[in-house]
C-alpha positions as CSV (number, residue, x, y, z in Angstrom):
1,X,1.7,31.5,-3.2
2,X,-1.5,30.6,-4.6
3,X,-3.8,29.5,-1.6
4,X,-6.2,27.2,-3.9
5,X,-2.3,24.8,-4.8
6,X,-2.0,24.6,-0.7
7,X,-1.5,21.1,0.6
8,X,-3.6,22.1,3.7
9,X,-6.7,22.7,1.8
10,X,-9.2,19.7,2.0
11,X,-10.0,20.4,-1.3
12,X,-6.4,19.1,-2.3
13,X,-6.1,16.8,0.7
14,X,-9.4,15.4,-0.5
15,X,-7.4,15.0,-4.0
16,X,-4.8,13.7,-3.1
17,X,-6.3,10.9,-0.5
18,X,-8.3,10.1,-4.0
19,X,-5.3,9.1,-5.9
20,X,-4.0,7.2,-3.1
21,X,-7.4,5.0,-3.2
22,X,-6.7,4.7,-6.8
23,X,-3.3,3.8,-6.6
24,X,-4.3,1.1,-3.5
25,X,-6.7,-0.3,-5.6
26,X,-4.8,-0.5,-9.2
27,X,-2.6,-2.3,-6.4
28,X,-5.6,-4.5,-5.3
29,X,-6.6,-5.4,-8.7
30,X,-3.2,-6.4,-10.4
31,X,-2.4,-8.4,-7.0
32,X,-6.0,-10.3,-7.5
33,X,-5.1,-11.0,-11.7
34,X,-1.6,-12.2,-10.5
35,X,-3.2,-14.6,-7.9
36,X,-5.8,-16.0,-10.5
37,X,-2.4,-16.5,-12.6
38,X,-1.1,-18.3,-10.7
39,X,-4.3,-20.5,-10.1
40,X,-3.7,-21.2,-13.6
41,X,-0.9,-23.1,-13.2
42,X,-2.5,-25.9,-10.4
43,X,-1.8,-29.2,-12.0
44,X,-0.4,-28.4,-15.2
45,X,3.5,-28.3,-16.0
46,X,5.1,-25.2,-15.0
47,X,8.1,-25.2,-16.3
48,X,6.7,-26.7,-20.1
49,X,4.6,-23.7,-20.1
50,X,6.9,-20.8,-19.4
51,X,9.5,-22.5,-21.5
52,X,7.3,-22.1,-24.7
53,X,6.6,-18.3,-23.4
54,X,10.3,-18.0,-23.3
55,X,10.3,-19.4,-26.7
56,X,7.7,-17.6,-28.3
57,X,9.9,-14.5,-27.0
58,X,13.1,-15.7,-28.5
59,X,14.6,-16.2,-25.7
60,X,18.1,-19.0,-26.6
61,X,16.7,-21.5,-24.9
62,X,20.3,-22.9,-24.8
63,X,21.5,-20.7,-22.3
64,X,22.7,-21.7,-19.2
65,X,20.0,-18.7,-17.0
66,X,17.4,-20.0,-18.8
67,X,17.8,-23.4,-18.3
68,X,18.6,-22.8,-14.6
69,X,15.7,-21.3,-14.3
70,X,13.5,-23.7,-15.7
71,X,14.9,-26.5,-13.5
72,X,13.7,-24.4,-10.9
73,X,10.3,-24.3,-12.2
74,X,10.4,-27.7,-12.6
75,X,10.8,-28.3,-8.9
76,X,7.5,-26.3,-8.0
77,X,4.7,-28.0,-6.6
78,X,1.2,-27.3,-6.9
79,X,0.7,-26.8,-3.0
80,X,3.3,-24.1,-3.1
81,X,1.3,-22.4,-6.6
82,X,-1.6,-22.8,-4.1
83,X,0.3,-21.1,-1.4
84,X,2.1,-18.4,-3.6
85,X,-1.9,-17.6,-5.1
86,X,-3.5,-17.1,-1.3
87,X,-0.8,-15.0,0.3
88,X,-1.2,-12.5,-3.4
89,X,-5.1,-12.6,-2.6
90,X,-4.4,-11.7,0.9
91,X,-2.1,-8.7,-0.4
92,X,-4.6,-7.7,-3.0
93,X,-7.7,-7.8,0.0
94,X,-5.0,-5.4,1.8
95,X,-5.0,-2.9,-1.0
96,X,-8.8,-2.8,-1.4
97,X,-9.5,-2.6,2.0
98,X,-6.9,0.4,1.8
99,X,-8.0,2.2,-1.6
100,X,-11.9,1.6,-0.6
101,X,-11.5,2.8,3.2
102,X,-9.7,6.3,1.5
103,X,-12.6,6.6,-1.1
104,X,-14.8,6.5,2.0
105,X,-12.6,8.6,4.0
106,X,-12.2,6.0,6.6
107,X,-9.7,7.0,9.5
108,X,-8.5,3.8,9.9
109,X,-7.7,3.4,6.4
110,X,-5.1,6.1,6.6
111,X,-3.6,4.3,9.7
112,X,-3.7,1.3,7.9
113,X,-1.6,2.2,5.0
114,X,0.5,4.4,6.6
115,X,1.8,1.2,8.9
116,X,1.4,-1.5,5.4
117,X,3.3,0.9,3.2
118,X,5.5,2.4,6.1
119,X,6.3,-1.2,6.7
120,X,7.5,-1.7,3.3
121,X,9.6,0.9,2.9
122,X,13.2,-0.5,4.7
123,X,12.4,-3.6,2.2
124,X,12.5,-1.0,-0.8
125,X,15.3,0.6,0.3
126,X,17.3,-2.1,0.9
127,X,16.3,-3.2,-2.8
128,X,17.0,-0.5,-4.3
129,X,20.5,-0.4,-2.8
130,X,21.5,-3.7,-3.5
131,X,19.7,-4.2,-7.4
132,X,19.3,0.1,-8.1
133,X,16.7,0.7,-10.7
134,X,14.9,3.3,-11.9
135,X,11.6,2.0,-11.6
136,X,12.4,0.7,-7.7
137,X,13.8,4.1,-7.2
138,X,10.5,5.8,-8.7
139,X,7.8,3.5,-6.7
140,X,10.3,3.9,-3.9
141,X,9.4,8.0,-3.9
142,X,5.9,7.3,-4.7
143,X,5.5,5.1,-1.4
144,X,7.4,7.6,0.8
145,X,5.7,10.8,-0.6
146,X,1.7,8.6,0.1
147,X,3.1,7.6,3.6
148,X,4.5,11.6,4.4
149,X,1.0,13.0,3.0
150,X,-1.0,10.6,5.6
151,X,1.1,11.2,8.7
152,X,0.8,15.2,8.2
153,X,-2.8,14.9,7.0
154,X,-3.1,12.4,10.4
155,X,-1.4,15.0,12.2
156,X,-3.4,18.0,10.8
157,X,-6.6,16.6,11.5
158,X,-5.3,15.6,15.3
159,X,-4.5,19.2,15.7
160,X,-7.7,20.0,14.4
161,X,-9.9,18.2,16.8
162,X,-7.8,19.1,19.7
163,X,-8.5,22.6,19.1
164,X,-12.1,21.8,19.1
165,X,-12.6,20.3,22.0
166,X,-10.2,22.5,23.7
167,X,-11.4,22.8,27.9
168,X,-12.8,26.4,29.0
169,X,-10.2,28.6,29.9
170,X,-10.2,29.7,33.9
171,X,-12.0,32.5,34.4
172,X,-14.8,31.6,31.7
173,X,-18.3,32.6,32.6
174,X,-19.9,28.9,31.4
175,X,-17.1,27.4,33.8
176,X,-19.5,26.5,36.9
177,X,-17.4,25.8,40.3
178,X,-18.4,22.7,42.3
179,X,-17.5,21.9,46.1
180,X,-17.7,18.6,47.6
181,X,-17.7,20.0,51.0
182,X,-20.7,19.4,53.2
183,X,-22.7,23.1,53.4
């Protein structure tokens, strides 16, 4: 096997904890648009608006989903738009911290998105199970393979600075001996 395509390089660690930042902060942004979206829709007519979207798309506006669903639009207030638009800013502030802690190889930003997306994952699963799709399936992988690379890279490194600061063994020369007895 070709050492230079070796996970345990930190050439390719480096890499990879690069396209995880990315991904985090792709994340972070399209949380943040999303959350100005919905800002959008303080104090306007929810419901009137989609409806014409849904129109525009030729969607039969006759249909008995679609006009469920606007009646549920219809029923949303602008305190819950407000709420719905600061807990998606929180989540995009998540990702960022994330994606710009692993662009600065921060250690705690591997801990955090190991426990945020580690977190997540029972909720995916369980999604996938009950609605199966393709895309779930394949952002599914995606979050399980980012949260497997951190734990062994977290491990690694562990390792790593264990065997640095390993004690003198007995017997060493440096090793000095000290008595509390009185002399």
């Amino acid at each position: 096997m070709d050492p230079s395509l070796s996970l345990s390089s930190p050439r390719n660690e480096d890499r990879y904890l690069r396209w995880i930042a990315l991904l985090n902060l792709g994340k972070g942004i399209l949380f943040s648009l999303l959350a100005i979206g919905f800002l959008g829709f303080l104090h306007k007519d929810v419901d009137g608006i989609v409806g014409g979207w849904m129109s525009i798309l030729g969607f039969n506006m006759e249909n008995h989903h679609v006009v469920s669903f606007l009646a549920r639009l219809d029923k949303v207030t602008d305190r819950q738009i407000g709420e719905w638009s600061g807990i998606t800013f929180a989540v995009a502030g998540v990702f960022v911290a994330e994606g710009t802690g692993l662009l600065l190889r921060q250690q705690w930003a591997k801990y955090l998105t190991v426990c945020v997306t580690g977190s997540l994952i029972p909720v995916e699963i369980f999604e996938s199970i009950k609605h199966f799709g393709w895309l779930k399936f394949g952002l599914l992988a995606v979050n399980m393979a980012v949260v497997a690379f951190l734990i062994i890279t977290l491990m690694r490194e562990k390792r790593r600075a264990q065997q640095e600061h390993r004690p003198l063994s007995v017997g060493s020369p440096r090793q000095t001996a000290v008595s509390c007895e009185p002399v």
